[in-house]
C-alpha positions as CSV (number, residue, x, y, z in Angstrom):
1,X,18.8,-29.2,-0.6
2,X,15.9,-30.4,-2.0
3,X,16.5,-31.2,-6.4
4,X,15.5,-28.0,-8.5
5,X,12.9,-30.6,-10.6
6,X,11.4,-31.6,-8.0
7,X,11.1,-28.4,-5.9
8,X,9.0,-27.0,-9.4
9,X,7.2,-29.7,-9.4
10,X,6.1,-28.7,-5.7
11,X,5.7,-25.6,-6.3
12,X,3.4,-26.3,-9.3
13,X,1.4,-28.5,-7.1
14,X,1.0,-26.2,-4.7
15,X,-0.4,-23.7,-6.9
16,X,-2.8,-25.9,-8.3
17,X,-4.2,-26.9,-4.9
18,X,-4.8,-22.8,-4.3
19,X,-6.1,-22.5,-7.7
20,X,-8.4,-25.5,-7.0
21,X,-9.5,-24.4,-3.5
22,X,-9.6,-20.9,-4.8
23,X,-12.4,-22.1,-6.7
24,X,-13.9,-24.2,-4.3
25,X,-13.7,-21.3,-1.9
26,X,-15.8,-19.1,-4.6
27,X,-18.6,-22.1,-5.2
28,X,-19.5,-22.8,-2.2
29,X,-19.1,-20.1,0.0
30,X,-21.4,-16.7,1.0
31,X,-20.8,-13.9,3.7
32,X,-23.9,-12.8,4.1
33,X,-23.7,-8.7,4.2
34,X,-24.5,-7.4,7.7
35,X,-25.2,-3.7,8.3
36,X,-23.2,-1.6,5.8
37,X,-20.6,-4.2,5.5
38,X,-20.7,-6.9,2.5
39,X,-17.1,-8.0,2.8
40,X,-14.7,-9.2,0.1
41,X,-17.7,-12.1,-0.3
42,X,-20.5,-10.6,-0.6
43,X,-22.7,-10.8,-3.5
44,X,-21.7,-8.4,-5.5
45,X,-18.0,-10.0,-4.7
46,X,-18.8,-13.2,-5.1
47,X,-19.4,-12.2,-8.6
48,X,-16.5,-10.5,-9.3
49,X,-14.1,-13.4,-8.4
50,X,-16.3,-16.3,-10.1
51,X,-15.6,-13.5,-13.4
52,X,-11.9,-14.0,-12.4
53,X,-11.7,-17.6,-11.8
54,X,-13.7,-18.4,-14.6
55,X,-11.3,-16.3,-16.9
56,X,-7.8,-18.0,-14.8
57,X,-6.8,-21.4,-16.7
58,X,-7.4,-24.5,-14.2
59,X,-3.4,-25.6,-14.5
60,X,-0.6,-24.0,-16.6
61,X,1.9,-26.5,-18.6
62,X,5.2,-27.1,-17.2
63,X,8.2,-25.2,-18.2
64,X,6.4,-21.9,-19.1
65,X,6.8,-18.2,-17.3
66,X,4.6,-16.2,-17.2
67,X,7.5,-13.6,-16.5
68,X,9.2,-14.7,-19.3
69,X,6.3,-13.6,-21.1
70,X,5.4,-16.6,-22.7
71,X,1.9,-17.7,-23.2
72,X,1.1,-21.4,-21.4
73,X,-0.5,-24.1,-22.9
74,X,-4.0,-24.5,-21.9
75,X,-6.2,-27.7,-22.8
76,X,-4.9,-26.5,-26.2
77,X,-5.4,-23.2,-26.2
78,X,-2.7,-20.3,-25.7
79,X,-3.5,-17.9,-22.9
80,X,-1.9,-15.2,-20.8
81,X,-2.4,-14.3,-17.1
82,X,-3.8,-10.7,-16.6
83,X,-1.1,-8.0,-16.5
84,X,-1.6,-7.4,-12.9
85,X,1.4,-6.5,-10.7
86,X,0.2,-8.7,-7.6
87,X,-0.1,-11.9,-9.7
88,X,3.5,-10.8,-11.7
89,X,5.0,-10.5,-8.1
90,X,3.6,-14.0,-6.5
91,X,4.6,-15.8,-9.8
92,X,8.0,-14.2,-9.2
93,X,8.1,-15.2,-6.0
94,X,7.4,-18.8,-6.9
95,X,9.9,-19.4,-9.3
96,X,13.0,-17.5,-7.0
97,X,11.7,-19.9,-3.9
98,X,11.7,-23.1,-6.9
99,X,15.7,-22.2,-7.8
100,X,16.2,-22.1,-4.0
101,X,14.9,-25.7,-3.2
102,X,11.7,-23.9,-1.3
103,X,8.3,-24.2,-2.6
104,X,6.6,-20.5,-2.0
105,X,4.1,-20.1,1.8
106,X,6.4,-22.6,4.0
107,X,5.2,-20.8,6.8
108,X,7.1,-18.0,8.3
109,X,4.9,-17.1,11.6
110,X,1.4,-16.8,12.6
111,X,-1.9,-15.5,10.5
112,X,-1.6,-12.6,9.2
113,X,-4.7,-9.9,8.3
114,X,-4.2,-7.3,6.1
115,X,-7.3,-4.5,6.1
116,X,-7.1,-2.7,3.3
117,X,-6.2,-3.4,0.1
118,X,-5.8,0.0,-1.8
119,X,-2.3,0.0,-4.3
120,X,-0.1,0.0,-1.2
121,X,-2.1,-2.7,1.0
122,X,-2.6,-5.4,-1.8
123,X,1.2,-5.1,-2.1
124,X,1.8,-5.8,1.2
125,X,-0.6,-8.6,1.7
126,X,1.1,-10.0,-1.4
127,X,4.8,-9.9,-0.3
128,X,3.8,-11.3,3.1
129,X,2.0,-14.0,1.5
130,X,5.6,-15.1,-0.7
131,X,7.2,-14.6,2.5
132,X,5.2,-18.1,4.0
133,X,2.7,-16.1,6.0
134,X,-0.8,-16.8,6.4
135,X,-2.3,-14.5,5.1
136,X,-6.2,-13.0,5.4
137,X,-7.5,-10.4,3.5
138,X,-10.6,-7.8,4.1
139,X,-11.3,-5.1,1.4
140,X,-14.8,-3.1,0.9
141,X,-14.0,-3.5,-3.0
142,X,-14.0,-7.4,-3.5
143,X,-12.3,-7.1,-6.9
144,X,-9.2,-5.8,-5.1
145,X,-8.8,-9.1,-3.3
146,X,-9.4,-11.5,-6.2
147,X,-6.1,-12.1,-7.1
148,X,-4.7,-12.3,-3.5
149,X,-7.3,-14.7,-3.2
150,X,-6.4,-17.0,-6.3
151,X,-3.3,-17.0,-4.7
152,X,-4.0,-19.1,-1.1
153,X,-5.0,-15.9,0.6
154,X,-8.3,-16.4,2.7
155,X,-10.8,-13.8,2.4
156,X,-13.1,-12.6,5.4
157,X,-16.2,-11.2,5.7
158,X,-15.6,-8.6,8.0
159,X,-12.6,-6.7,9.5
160,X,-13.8,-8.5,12.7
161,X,-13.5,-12.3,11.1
162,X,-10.6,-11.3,9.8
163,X,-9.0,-10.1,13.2
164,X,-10.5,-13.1,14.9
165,X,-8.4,-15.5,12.7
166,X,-5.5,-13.7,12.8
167,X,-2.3,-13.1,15.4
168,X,-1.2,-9.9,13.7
169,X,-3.5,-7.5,12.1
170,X,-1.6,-4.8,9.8
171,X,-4.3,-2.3,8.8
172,X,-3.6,0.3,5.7
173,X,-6.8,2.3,5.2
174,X,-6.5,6.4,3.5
175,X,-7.5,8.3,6.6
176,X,-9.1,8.8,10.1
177,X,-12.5,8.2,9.6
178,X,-11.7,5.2,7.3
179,X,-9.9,3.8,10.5
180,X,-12.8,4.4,12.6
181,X,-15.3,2.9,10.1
182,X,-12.8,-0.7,10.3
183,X,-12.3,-0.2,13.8
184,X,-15.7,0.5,15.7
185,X,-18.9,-1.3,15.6
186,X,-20.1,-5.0,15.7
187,X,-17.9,-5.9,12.6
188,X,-15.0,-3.9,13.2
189,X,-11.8,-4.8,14.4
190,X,-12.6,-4.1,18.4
191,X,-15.1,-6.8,17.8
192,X,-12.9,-9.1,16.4
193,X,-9.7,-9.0,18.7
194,X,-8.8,-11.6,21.4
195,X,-6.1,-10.9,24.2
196,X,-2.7,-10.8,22.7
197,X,-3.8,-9.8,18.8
198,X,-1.2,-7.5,17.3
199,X,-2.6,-4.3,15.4
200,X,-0.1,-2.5,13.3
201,X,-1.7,0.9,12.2
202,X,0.4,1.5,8.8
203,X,-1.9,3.9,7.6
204,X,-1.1,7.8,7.7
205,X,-3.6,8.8,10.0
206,X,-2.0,10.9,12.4
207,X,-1.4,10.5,16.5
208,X,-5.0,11.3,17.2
209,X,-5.9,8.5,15.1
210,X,-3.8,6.0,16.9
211,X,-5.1,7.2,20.2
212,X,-8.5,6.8,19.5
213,X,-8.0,3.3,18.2
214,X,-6.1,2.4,21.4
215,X,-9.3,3.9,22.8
216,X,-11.6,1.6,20.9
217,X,-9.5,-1.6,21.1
218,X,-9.8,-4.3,24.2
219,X,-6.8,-3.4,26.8
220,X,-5.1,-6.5,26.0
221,X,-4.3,-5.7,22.7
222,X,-0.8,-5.0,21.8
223,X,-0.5,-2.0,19.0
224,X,2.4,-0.9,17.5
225,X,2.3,2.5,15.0
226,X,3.9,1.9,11.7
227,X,3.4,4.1,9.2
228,X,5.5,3.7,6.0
229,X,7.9,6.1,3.6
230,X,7.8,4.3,0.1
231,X,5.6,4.0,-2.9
232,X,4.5,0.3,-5.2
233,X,7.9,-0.2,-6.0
234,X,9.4,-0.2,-2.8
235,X,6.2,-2.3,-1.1
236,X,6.9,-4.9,-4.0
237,X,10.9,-4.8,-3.5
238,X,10.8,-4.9,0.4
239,X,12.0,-1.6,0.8
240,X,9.4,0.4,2.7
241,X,10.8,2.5,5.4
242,X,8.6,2.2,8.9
243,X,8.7,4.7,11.5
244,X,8.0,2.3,14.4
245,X,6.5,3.3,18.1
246,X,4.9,1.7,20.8
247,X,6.1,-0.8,23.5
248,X,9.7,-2.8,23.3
249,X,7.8,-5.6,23.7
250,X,5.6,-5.0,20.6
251,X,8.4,-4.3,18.6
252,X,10.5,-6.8,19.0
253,X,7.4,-9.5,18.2
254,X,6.7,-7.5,15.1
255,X,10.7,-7.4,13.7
256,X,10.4,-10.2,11.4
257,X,7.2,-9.2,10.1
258,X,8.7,-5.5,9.1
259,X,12.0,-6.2,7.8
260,X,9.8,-9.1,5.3
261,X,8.6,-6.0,4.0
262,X,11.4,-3.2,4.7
263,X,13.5,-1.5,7.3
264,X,12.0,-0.3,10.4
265,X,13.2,2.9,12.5
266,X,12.1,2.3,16.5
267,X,11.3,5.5,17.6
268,X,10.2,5.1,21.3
269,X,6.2,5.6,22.6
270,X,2.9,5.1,21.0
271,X,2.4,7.9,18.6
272,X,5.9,9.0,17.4
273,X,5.3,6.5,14.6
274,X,2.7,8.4,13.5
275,X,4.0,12.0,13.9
276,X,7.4,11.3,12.4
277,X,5.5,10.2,9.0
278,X,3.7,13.6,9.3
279,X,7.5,15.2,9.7
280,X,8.7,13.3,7.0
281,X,5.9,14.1,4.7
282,X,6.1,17.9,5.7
283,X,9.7,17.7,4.6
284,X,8.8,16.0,1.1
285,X,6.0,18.1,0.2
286,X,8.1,21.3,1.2
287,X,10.6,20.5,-1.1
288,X,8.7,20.1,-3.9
289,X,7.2,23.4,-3.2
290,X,10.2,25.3,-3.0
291,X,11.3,23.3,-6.3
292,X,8.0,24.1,-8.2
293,X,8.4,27.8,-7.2
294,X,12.1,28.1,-8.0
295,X,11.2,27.0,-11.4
296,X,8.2,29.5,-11.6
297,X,10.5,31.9,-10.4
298,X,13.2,31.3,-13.6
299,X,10.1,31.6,-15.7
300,X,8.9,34.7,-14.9
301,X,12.7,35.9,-14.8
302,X,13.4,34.5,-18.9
303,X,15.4,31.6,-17.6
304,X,15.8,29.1,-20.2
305,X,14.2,26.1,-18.4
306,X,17.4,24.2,-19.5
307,X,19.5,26.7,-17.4
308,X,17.0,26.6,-15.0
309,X,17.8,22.8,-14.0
310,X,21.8,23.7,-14.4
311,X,21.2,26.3,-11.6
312,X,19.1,24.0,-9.2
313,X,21.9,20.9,-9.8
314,X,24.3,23.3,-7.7
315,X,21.7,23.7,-4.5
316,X,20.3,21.5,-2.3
317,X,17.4,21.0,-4.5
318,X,19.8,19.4,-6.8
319,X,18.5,16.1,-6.4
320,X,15.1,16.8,-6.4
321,X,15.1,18.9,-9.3
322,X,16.2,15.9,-11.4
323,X,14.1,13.3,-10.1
324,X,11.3,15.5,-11.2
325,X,12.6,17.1,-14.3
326,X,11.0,14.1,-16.2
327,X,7.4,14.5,-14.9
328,X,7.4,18.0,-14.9
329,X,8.6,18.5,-18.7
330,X,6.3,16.1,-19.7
331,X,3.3,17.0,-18.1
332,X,2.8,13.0,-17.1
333,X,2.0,12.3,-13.5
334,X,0.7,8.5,-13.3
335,X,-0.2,8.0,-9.5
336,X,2.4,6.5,-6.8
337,X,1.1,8.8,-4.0
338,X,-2.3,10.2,-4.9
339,X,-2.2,14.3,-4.7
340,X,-5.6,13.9,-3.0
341,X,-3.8,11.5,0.0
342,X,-1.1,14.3,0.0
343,X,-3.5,17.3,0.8
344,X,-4.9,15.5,3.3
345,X,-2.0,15.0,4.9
346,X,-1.3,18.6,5.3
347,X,-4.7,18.2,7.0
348,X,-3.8,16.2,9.4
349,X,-0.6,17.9,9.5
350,X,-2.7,21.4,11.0
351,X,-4.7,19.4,13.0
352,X,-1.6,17.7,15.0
353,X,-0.2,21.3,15.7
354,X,-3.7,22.9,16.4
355,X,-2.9,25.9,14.1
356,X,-4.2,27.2,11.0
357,X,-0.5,27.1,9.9
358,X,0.0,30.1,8.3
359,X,1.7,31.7,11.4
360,X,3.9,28.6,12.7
361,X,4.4,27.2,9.9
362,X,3.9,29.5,7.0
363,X,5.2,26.8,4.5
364,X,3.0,24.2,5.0
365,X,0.1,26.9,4.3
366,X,1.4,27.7,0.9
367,X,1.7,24.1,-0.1
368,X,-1.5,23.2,1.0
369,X,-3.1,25.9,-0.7
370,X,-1.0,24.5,-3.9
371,X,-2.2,21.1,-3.5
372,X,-6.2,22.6,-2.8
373,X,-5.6,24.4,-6.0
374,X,-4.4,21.7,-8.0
375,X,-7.3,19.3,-6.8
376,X,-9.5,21.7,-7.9
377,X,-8.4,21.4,-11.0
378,X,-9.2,17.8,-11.3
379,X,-5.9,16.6,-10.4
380,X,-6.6,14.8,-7.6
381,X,-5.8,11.4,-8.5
382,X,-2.9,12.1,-10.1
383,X,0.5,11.5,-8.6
384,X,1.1,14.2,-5.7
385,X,3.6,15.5,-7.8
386,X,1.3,17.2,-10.4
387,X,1.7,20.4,-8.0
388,X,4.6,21.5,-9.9
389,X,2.1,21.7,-13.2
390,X,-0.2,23.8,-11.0
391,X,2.6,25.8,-9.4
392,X,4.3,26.6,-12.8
393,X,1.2,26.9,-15.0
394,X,-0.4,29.9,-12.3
395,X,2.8,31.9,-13.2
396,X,1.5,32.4,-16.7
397,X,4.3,30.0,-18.0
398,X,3.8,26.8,-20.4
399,X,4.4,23.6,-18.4
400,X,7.6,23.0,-20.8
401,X,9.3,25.1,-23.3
């Protein structure tokens, strides 16, 4: 067991080598753009993270926590790192690997690329990265990679560099096409993959989605389906839930890698990975249908919305009416899972059965047409959730008494 003073002191080190060739990384080095894609370094990027790095002190004093909340002393100055969850989480990371004798990135497998780095991706990438993998990064929007890249993470260019570099490739991009734009082309990840590269689609794009990327890939390529149940809280914690499919083999080298970042369900052949998130989702969306109209329903019937929640804690909504009570009284929905990302996966819901829905499955009709109706009323980017205000509110009722 290595002494707790001197593990901090290597961790400290450590981070002020990334820090350093963090820097280095941003002076010296430009991807040139190429066709529609500029990369995380591209100009425009290469701007944003010189704003970063010129705004991140070059070493923070010993004994100081930035968890702690207290404010480092910097060539005599005090200062505070940004309030970004991703940074929070690394530093986190740090310090529980320095009480364990363990400087943070002692490595845990081969390179890892993460395409993608929306809320849920950048999480990912990060907890991977305390976990001692290598870890690359591709993102259209440079400034979401910044901090991933203060960090030790190495930034590509391209989906393809990235892929080239790495034995594992996770992507977690918002839909089909946004698959096919990473995936296809000179750049994309096709381009980029070399006999035996892992791709793990974590994404919620539906089977079709994963069939066509099989289509696009080289045959050598080993992909496992992934998606994930689980919002920023459980990708920080390690608590996603994956619904795994694809070959033994494939799963088995991809174990570790999964339970770093949750608990994986193997569910058999390519695809089921992807149709048991649509299941899942149907269920979860369903129920807060029902909820929303139960509640409408007390409303119009004079139902004190007090009683209303004492009648629901007696069915099977009962948990689900109190873990929404909150959001639903207040009329406060900040984004885990992004109402627009649910409608479309009702979308790809319809398309997977090859129905309009409202015959086989009447339910998932009405709560699509609940979630159209409340992204037409700008709540799109609002937490999925926000369909109970839209359910409630078109029953001529007040969103809380």
């Amino acid at each position: 067991m290595i002494h707790p003073d001197i593990a901090r002191m290597l961790v400290e080190s450590r981070r002020d080598e990334r820090l350093a060739a963090a820097r280095e990384r941003a002076r010296s080095r430009e991807c040139a753009p190429s066709g529609n894609e500029r990369g995380v370094f591209g100009r425009g990027g290469m701007r944003a993270i010189r704003r970063v790095l010129s705004m991140w002190p070059a070493t923070w004093s010993r004994g100081t926590s930035a968890v702690d909340g207290a404010r480092p002393q910097v060539h005599g100055m005090n200062t505070q790192r940004p309030a970004d969850p991703i940074a929070t989480m690394l530093t986190v990371c740090e310090e529980t690997h320095s009480r364990a004798g363990l400087p943070c990135s002692d490595s845990a497998g081969g390179p890892v690329a993460v395409l993608g780095l929306g809320a849920m991706g950048s999480r990912i990438a990060a907890r991977l990265h305390c976990g001692g993998y290598e870890t690359l990064v591709w993102n259209r929007d440079a400034d979401a990679a910044s901090h991933l890249v203060l960090m030790g993470a190495t930034a590509a260019c391209s989906p393809a560099e990235a892929v080239a570099h790495a034995d594992t490739v996770i992507v977690t991009v918002s839909d089909p096409c946004a698959l096919v734009s990473v995936t296809e082309g000179p750049y994309g990840i096709a381009a980029g993959t070399r006999p035996g590269t892992q791709i793990i689609v974590m994404s919620t794009v539906g089977p079709a989605a994963v069939a066509q990327l099989v289509r696009a890939v080289p045959e050598d390529a080993e992909i496992l389906d992934a998606p994930f149940l689980g919002s920023l809280a459980e990708a920080e914690q390690g608590r996603l839930q994956f619904f795994v499919s694809g070959t033994d083999i494939a799963a088995l080298r991809a174990d570790p890698l999964l339970r770093a970042l949750g608990t994986p369900l193997y569910l058999g052949h390519l695809g089921l990975g992807s149709a048991a998130k649509l299941v899942a989702n149907y269920a979860l969306l369903g129920a807060l249908g029902v909820l929303g109209e139960a509640v409408a329903l007390a409303d119009r019937l004079d139902v004190p919305r007090e009683k209303t929640f004492d009648i629901l804690a007696v069915t099977p909504l009962a948990a689900q009416a109190e873990r929404r009570r909150t959001v639903l009284e207040s009329g406060q929905f900040p984004p885990r899972f992004r109402l627009a990302l649910a409608r479309k996966d009702t979308d790809l819901m319809l398309a997977a059965i090859g129905s309009p829905g409202d015959e086989l499955l009447p339910l998932l009709h009405s709560v699509r047409s609940w979630l159209l109706k409340a992204e037409s009323e700008g709540r799109g980017d609002e937490d999925y959730t926000a369909m109970l205000a839209t359910i409630v509110s078109s029953r001529g009722v007040r969103l809380a008494d």
